[in-house]
C-alpha positions in Angstrom: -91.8 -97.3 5.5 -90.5 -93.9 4.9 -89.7 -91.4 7.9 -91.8 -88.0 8.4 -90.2 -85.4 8.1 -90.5 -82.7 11.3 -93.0 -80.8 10.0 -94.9 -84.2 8.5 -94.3 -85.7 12.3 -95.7 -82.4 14.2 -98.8 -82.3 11.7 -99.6 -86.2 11.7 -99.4 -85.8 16.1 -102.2 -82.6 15.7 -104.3 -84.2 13.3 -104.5 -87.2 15.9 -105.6 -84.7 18.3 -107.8 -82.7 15.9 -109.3 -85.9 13.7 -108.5 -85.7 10.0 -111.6 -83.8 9.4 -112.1 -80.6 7.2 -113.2 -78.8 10.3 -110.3 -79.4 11.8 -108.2 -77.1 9.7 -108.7 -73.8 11.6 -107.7 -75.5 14.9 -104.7 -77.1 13.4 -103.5 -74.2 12.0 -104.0 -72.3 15.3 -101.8 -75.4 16.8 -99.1 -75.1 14.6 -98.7 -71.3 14.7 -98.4 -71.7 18.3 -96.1 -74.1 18.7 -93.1 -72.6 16.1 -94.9 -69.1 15.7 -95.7 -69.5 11.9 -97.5 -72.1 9.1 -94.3 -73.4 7.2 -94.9 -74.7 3.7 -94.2 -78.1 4.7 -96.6 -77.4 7.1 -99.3 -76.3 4.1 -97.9 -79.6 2.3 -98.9 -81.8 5.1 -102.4 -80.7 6.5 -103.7 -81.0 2.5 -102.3 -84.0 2.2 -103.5 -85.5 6.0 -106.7 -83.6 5.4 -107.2 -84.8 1.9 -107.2 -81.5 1.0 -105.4 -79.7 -1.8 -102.4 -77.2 -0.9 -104.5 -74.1 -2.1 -107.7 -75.2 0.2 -105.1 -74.9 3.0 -103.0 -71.9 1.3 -105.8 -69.9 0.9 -107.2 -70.3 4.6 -104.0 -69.5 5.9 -103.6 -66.2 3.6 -107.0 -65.0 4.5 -106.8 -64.7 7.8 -104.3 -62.1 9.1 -103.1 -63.9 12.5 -101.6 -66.6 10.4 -97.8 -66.2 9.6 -96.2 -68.3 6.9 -92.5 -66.8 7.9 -91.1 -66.3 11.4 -91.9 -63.1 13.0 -88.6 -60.9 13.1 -89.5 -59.9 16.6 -91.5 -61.0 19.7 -95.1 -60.4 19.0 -97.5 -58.5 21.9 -100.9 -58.7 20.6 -102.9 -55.6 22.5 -106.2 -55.5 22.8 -107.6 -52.1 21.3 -111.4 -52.6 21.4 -113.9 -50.1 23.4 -113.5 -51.5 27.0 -109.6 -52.0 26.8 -109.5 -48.2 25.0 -111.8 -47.0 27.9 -109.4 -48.6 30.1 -106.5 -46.3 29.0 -104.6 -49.0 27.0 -103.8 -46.2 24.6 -101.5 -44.6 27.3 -100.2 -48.1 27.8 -99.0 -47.8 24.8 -97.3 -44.6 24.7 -96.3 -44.9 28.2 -93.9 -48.2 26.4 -90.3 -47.0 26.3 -89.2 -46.4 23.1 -86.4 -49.0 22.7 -88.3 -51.9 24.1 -90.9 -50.8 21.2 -88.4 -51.2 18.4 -87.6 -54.8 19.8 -90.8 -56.3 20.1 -93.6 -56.4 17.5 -97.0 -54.9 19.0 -99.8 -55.6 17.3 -103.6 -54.6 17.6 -105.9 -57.3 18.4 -110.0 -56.7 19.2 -111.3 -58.4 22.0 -109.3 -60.9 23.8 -112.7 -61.6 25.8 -111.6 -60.4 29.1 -113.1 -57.1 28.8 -113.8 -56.6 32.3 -110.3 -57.3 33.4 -108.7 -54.8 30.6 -106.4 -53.9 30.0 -105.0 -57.1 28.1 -102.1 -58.4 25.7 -101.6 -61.8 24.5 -98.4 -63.2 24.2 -97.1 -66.4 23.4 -100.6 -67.1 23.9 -101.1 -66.2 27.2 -102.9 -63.9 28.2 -101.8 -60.9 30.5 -104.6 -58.9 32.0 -105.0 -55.9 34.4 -102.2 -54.5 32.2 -100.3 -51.3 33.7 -97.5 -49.7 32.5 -95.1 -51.5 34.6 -96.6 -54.8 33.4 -96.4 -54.2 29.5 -92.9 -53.0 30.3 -92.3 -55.8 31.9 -94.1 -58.0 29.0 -91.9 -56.2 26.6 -88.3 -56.9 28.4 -90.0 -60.6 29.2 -90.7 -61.2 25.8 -87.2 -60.5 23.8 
């Protein structure tokens, strides 16, 4: 019997979660990304093959959809709600209100609808979600998340 390899280990434990169904391949991929903050290539390698898929079924899920990563992120990602209610909640300011340094650390990125819209405004980090967001709190999300 051969060992799994880390990546082969950490995608045969989800798919035991999941099932080895088709379906399951959004959810998995959500899971991985989560737990190392991108989709490896051995990670692409083992869902086919657990999923009996083929690596460009996988591939080509994971490149159309813009939240998946298939390399690290170079810096701590905040994902900030920008739709109506968080906009009409002043997350704009929020933003501009973020000291410049701690924006050149940290990766913001624009997200629409974290579903907490009466509670805006959010952020999702790490994913968690932050809501009730003031400028003291994405400061503090920012320093937090280096």
């Amino acid at each position: 019997m051969t060992e799994l390899t880390p990546h082969a280990a950490r995608v045969a434990g989800l798919v035991d979660l999941h099932g080895a169904r088709r379906d399951a391949l959004l959810p998995l991929l959500h899971d991985l990304q989560a737990a190392q903050g991108f989709i490896a290539e051995e990670d692409i390698r083992a869902l086919a093959q657990a999923l009996n898929l083929s690596r460009a079924d996988v591939q080509g899920v994971v490149s159309f959809y813009h939240d998946f990563r298939t390399q690290p992120p170079e810096r701590p990602v905040i994902k900030v709600c920008r739709a109506e209610a968080c906009q009409s909640r002043g997350v704009e300011a929020l933003l501009e209100a973020l000291p410049a340094d701690l924006r050149d650390r940290v990766a913001l990125e624009t997200v629409y609808c974290l579903g907490l819209c009466s509670v805006g405004p959010n952020a999702l980090v790490g994913g968690q979600v932050h809501a009730r967001l003031d400028a003291g709190k994405l400061t503090k999300l920012a320093e937090v998340a280096q």
